[in-house]
C-alpha positions as CSV (number, residue, x, y, z in Angstrom):
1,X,40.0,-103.5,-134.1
2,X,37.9,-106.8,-133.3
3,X,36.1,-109.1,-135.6
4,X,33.0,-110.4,-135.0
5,X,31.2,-113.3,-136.7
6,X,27.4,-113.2,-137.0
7,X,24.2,-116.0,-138.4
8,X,22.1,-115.1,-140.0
9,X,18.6,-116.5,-139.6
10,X,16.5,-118.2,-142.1
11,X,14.0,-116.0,-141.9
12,X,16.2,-113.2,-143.1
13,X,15.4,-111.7,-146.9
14,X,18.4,-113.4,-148.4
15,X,19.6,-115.2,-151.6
16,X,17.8,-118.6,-150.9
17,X,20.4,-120.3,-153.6
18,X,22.6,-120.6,-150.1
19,X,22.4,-122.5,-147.0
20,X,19.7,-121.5,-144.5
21,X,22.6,-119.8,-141.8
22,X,25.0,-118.0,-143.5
23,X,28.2,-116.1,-141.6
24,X,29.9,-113.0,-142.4
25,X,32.5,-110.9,-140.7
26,X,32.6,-107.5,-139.6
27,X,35.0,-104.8,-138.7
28,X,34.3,-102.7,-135.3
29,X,37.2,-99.7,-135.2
30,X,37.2,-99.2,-131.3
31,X,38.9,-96.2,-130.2
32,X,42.2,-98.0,-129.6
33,X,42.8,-98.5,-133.6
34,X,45.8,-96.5,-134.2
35,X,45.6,-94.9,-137.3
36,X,49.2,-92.7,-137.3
37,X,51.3,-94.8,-137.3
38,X,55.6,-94.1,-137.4
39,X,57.2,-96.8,-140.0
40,X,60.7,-96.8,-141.4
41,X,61.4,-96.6,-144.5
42,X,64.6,-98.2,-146.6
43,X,68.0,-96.3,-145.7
44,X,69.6,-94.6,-148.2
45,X,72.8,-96.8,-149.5
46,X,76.2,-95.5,-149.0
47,X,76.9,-96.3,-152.5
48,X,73.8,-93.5,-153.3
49,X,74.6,-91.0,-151.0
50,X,76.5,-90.1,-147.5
51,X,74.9,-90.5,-144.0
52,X,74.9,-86.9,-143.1
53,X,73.5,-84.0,-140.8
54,X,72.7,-80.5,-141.3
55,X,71.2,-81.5,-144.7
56,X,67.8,-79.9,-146.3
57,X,65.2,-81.8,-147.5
58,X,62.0,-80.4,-149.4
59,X,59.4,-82.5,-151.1
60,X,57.8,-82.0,-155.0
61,X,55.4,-84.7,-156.0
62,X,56.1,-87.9,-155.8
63,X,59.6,-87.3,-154.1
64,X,61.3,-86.2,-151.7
65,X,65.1,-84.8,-152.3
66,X,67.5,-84.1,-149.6
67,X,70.7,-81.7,-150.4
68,X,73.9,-81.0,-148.9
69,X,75.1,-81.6,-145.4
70,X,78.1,-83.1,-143.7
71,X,79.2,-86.8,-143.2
72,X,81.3,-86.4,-140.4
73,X,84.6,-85.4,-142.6
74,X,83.6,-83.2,-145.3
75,X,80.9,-81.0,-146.7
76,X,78.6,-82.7,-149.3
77,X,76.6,-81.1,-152.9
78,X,75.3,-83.7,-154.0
79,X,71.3,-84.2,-154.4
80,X,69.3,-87.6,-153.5
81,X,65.7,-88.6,-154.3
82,X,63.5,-90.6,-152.2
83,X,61.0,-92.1,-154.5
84,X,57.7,-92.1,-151.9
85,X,55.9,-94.4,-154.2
86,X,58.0,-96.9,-154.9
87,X,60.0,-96.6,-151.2
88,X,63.6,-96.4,-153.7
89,X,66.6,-93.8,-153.3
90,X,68.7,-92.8,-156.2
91,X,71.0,-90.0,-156.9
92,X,68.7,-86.9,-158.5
93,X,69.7,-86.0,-162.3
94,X,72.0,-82.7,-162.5
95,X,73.2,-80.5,-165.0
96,X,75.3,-76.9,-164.6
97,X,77.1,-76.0,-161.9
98,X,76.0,-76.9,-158.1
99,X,76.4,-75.4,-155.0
100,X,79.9,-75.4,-152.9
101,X,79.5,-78.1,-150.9
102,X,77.9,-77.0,-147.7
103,X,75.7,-77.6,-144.6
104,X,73.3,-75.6,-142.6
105,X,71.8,-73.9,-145.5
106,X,68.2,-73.7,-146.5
107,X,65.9,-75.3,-149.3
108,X,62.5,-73.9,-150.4
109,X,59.9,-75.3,-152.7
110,X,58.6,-72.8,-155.2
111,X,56.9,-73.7,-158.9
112,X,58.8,-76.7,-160.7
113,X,62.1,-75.5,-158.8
114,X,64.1,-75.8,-155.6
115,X,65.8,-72.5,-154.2
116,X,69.1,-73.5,-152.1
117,X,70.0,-70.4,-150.1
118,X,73.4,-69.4,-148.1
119,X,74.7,-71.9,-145.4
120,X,78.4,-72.5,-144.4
121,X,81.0,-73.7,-146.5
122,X,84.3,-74.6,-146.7
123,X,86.7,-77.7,-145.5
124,X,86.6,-78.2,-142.1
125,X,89.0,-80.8,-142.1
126,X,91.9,-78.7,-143.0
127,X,90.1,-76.0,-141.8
128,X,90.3,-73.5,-145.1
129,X,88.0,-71.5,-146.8
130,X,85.2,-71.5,-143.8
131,X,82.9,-68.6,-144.2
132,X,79.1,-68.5,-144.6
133,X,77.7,-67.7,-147.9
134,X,74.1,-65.5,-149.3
135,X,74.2,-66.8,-152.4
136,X,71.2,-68.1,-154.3
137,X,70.8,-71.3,-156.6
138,X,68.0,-72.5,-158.3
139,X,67.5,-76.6,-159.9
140,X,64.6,-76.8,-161.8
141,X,62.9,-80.5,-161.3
142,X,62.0,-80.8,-165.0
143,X,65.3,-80.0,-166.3
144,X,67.6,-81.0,-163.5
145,X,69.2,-77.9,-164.3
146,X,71.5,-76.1,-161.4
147,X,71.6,-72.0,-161.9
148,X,73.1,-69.6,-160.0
149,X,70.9,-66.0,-159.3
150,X,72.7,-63.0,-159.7
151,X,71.1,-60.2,-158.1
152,X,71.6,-56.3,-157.9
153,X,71.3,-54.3,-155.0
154,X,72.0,-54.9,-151.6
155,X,72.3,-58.4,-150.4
156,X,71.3,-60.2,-146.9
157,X,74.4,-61.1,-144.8
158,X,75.8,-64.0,-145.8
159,X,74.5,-66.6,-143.1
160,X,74.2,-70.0,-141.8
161,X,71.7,-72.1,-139.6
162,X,68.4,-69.8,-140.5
163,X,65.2,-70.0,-141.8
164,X,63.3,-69.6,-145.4
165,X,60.2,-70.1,-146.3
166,X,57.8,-69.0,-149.6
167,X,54.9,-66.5,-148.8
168,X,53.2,-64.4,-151.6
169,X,56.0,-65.0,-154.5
170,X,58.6,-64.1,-152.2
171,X,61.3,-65.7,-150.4
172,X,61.5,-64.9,-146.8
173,X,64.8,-65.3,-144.8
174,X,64.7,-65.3,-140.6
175,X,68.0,-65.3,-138.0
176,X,70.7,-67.5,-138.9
177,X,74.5,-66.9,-137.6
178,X,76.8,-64.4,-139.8
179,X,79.6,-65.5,-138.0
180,X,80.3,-62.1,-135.4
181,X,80.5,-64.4,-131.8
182,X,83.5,-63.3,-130.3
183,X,85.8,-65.2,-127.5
184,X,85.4,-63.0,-124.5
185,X,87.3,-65.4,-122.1
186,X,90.7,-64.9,-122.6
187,X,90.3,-61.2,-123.5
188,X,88.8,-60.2,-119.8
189,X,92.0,-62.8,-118.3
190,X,94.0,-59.9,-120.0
191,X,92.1,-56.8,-118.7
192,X,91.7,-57.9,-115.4
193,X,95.9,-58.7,-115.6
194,X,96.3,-55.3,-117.4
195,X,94.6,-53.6,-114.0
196,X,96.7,-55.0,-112.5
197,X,99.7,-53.7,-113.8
198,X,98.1,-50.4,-113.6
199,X,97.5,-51.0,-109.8
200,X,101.0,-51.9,-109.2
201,X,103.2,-49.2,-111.5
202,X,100.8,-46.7,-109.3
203,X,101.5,-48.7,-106.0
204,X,105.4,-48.4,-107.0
205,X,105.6,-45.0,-108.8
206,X,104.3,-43.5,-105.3
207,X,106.6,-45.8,-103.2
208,X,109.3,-44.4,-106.0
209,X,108.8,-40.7,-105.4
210,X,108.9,-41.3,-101.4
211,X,112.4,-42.8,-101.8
212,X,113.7,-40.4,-103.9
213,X,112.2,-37.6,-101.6
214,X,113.8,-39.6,-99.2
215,X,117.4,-39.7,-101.1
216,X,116.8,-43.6,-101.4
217,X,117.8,-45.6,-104.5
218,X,115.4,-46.2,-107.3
219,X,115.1,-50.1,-108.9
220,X,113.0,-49.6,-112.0
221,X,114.8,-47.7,-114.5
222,X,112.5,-44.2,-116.2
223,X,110.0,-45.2,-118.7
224,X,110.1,-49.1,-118.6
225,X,107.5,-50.9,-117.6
226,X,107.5,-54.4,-116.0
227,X,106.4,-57.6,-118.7
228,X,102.4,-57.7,-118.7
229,X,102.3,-61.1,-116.6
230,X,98.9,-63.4,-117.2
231,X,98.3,-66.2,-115.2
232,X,97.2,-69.7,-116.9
233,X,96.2,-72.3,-114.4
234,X,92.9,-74.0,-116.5
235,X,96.0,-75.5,-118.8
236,X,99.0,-77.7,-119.4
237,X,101.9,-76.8,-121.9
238,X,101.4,-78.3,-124.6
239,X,97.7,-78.1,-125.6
240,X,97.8,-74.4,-125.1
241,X,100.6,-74.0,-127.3
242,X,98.7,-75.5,-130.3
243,X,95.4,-73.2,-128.7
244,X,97.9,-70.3,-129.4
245,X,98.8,-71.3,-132.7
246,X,94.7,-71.6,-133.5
247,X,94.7,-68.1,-132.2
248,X,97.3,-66.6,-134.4
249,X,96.8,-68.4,-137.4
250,X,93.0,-69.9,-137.6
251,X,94.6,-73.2,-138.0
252,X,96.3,-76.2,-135.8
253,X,98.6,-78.6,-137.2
254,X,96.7,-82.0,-136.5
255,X,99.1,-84.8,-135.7
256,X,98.5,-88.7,-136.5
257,X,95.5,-89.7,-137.2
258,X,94.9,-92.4,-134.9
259,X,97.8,-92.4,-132.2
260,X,96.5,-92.4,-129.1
261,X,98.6,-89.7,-126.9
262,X,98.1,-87.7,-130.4
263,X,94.3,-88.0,-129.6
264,X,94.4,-87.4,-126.3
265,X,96.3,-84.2,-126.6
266,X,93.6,-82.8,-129.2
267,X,91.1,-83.9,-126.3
268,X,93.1,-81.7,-123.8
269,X,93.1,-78.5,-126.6
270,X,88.8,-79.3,-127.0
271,X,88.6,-79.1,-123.3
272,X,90.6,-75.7,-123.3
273,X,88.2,-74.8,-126.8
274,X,85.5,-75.1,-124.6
275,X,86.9,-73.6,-121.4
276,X,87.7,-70.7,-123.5
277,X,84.7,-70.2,-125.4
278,X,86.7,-70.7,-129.1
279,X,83.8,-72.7,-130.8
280,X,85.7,-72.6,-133.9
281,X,88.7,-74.5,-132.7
282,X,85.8,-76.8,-130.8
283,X,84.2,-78.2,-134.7
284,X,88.3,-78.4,-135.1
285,X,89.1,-80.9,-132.3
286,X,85.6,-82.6,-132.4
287,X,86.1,-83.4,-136.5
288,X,89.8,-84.6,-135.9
289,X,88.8,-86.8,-133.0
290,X,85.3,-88.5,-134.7
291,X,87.6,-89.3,-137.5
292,X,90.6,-90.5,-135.3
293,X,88.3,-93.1,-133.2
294,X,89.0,-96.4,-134.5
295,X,89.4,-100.3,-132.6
296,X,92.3,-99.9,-131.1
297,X,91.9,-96.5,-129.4
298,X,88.1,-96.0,-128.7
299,X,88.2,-97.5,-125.4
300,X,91.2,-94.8,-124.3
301,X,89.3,-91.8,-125.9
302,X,86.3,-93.2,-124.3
303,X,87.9,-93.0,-120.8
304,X,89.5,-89.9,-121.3
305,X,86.6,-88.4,-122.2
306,X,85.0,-89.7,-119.4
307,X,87.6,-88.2,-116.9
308,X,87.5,-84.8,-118.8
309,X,83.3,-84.5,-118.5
310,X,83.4,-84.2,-122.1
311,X,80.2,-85.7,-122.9
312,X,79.6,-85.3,-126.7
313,X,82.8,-86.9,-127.4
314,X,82.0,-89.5,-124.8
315,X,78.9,-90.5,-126.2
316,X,80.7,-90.8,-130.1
317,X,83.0,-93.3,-128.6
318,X,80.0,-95.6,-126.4
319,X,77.9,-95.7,-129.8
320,X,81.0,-96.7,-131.6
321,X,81.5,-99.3,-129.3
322,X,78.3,-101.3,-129.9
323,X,77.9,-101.4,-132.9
324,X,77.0,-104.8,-134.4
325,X,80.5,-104.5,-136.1
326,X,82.7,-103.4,-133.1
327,X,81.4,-104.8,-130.2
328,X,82.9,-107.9,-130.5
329,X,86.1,-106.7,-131.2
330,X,86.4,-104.3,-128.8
331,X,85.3,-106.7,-125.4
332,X,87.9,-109.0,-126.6
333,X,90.8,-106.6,-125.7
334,X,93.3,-106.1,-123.0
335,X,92.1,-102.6,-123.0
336,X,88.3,-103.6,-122.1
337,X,89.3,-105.3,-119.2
338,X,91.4,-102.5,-117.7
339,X,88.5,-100.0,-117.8
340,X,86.9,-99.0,-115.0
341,X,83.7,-101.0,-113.7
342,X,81.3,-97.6,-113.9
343,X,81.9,-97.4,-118.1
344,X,81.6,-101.1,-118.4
345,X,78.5,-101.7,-117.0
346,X,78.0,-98.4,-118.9
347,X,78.6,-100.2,-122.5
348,X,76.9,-103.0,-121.2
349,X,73.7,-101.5,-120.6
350,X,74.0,-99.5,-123.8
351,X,74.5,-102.8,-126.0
352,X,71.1,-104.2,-124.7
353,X,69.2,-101.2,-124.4
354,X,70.6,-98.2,-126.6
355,X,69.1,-94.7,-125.7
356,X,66.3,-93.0,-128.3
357,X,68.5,-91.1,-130.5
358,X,68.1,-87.3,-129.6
359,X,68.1,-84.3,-132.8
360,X,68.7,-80.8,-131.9
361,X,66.9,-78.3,-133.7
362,X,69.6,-75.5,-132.6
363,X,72.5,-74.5,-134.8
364,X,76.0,-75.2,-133.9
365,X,78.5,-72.1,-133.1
366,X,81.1,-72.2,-135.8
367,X,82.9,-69.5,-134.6
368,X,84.7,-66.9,-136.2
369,X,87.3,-66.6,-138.5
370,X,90.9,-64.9,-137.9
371,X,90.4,-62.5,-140.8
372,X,86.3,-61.4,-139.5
373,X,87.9,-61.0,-135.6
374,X,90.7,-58.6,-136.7
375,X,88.1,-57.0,-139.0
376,X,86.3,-56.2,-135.8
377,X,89.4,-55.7,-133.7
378,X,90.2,-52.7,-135.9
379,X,86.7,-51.5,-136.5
380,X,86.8,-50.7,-132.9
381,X,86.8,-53.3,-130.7
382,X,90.2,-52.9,-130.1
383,X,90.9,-49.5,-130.2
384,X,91.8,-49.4,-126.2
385,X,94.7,-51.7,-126.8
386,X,96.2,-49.1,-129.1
387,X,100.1,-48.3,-128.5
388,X,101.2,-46.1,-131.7
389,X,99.8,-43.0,-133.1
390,X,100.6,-43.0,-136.9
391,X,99.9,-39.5,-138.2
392,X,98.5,-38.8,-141.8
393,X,98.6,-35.4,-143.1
394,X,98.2,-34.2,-139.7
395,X,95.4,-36.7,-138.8
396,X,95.9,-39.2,-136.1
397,X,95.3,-42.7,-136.6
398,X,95.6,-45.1,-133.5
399,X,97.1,-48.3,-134.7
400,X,98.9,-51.7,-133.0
401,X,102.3,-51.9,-133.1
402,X,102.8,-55.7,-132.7
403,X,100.1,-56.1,-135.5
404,X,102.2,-53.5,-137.7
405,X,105.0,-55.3,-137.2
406,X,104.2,-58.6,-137.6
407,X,102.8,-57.7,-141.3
408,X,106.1,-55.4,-141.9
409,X,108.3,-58.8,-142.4
C-alpha cells in the first residue's frame, strides 16, 4: 500500500473558499497488500478453562465453543465460549447432565443446538473405565440445556477419533477406532517358539524310537512334554515384569511420581510398549512420564530419552526446558553441566529459535482393553491354543485350561 500526495491546480473546478493548491492523499493497493492475514487472539485463562488437545470446537453466531478434551492428566466436560466480537473467553452456561468427560469425540452444528457424539472416555491416569462410547448429547444454545438422546434400534459402534458432519437433516458418521487393534508381536514370538517345540519333540520322538529299537535307554518320560521356552532378548527384568502385569491385568502399578530411577524404569516399559506394539500401555507410560517431568529430573529424562531414540518424550522434556519459567533454573544445575555437548547446544538452539509447533490431524492408537482382547481371543482368535475339550450334552466345546483355572479360584 503506498500513499501518494497530489496539487491540485488552480485551474481545477474547486471550492474557491480554499487556497489556490490544495493536497490530498490517496490510497494505491498494489498487489503486495496482504489482505489474509493470521493474528492471535487472547488465550483462554487457566482459571476459565484447561489447555487441552483432542477437544471439538463448532461455531453458532457470535461464538465459538470448544468442548471436551484432555489436559495432559485427565479427561475434561466442560464447555468454553470464545466471544468473536468482543475477543473474551468465559465458561458457557449449562444445565442437566453433561457428557463423561472425554476426548476425541465429535461436535456438529445443527438448528440452535450442538450434537456431541461418541469419543473415548475414561481415566487414563489410573487407567479405569477406558472404553469408547456412541452415545449422543444434545445442548441447546438458547437454553444451555445438556440432554441425552435415547434411541431405538441398532446403534453405530461405539467409536473414537472419527468424523460427523450434518447433510440433509441428518447426521453423518465416517471411520473412527472401535478399539479391535490387536498386539501381534509377542503372539508370533510364541508361534514361531511353539514350532519349535514341535520341530524338536519330532526330531526326539524319532531319535526315541531308534534307541529303543536299538534296546537303548529312553530320557523323556511318556506323555510329558519339555517347558515351552521363549526367548526375550529386546528386554531387561524388571520393566518386562510390569509389561507382564499390563498384560494380565490391563493395569501397571505406577511408582513415585517424580523419582528419577522410578521414571526411568517406566521409560524402559514405553520403549518395550512400543517395541511390542501395546499402544495401550504406550498412553500409560507417556501420561505417567508428562506428569512425572519436573526441575529436578527433566534434564535425566531428557538424556534418557535421548539414548533410548524416544523422540516424543524427548521433545516434552526440551520444551519443558525453555520455558520462560524453567530455563533459568534448570542451566543453573549440576545436572546441566554434566549433559552431553550434542543436547546442550540442542536446548540452546531451541531457547533462541523454538521450532513451528506441528498438529497432527491423525488419531492416536489407544489400544485395546483386557476384557475386548479376551472377547476376541474366545470368539476365535484363539481357538488354536486350545488344550481342553469340555463336553456339554455330548457337544464339544474347546476351551483354555490356564484361563479356566485362573477364574476357578
Amino acid at each position: 500500500m503506498s500513499l501518494k500526495s497530489t496539487k491540485v491546480a488552480p485551474s481545477v473546478d474547486f471550492d474557491h473558499s480554499c487556497s489556490d493548491s490544495v493536497e490530498y492523499l490517496t490510497l494505491d493497493f498494489g498487489p503486495f497488500e496482504t489482505v489474509h492475514r493470521w493474528r492471535r487472539l487472547p488465550p483462554c485463562d487457566e482459571f476459565v478453562g484447561a489447555r487441552r488437545s483432542k477437544h471439538t470446537v463448532v461455531a453458532y453466531r457470535d461464538a465459538i465453543y470448544v468442548f471436551g478434551g484432555d489436559n495432559g492428566k485427565n479427561m475434561l466436560n466442560d464447555l468454553l465460549r470464545f466471544d468473536v466480537k468482543d475477543c473474551s473467553w468465559c465458561r458457557a452456561f449449562t444445565t442437566g447432565t453433561p457428557p463423561a468427560p472425554r476426548y476425541h469425540h465429535s461436535a456438529v452444528v445443527y438448528g440452535s443446538s450442538m450434537f456431541v457424539f461418541g469419543g473415548y472416555t475414561g481415566d487414563i491416569y489410573s487407567n479405569s473405565n477406558l472404553k469408547n462410547k456412541n452415545d449422543l448429547f444434545e445442548y441447546k444454545f438458547a437454553t444451555g440445556q445438556w440432554t441425552e438422546w435415547k434411541v431405538e434400534g441398532s446403534l453405530p459402534v461405539a467409536r473414537s477419533a472419527h468424523g460427523a458432519t450434518v447433510y440433509s437433516d441428518k447426521l453423518w458418521i465416517f471411520a473412527g477406532y472401535d478399539g479391535n487393534a490387536r498386539c501381534q508381536w509377542l503372539r508370533k514370538k510364541i508361534l514361531q517358539a511353539r514350532d519349535r517345540q514341535r520341530q524338536k519333540a519330532k526330531q526326539d520322538s524319532s531319535e526315541e524310537s531308534e534307541e529303543a529299537t536299538a534296546g537303548g535307554p529312553k530320557d523323556i518320560p511318556a506323555g510329558t512334554k519339555p517347558m515351552l521356552e521363549v526367548s526375550i532378548r529386546e528386554a531387561e527384568a524388571q520393566p518386562f515384569q510390569v509389561l507382564m502385569q499390563f498384560l494380565y491385568t490391563d493395569k501397571i502399578q505406577y511408582p513415585r511420581r517424580g523419582h528419577v530411577q522410578d521414571v526411568l524404569l517406566i521409560m524402559d516399559v514405553y520403549k518395550l510398549a512400543l517395541s511390542f506394539k501395546l499402544s495401550r500401555l504406550e498412553q500409560l507410560c507417556v501420561q505417567y512420564i508428562e506428569a512425572s517431568v519436573d526441575l529436578q529430573n527433566v534434564l535425566s529424562v531428557c538424556e534418557n530419552a535421548n539414548k533410548l531414540q524416544l523422540d516424543q518424550l524427548k521433545e516434552h522434556c526440551l520444551n519443558f526446558v525453555v520455558k520462560e519459567s524453567h530455563f533459568n533454573q534448570v542451566i543453573m544445575t549440576k545436572e546441566f553441566e554434566r549433559l552431553s555437548t550434542p543436547l546442550i547446544v540442542e536446548i540452546v538452539r531451541r531457547k533462541q529459535q523454538p521450532p513451528p509447533r506441528l498438529y497432527s490431524d491423525q488419531p492416536v492408537d489407544i489400544g485395546t482393553s483386557l476384557v475386548q482382547d479376551m472377547k476376541a481371543y474366545l470368539e476365535g482368535g484363539g481357538l488354536e491354543f486350545c488344550n481342553i475339550v469340555l463336553l456339554l450334552d455330548g457337544h464339544p466345546r474347546p476351551a483354555h485350561q490356564v484361563i479356566l483355572a485362573a477364574r476357578s479360584r
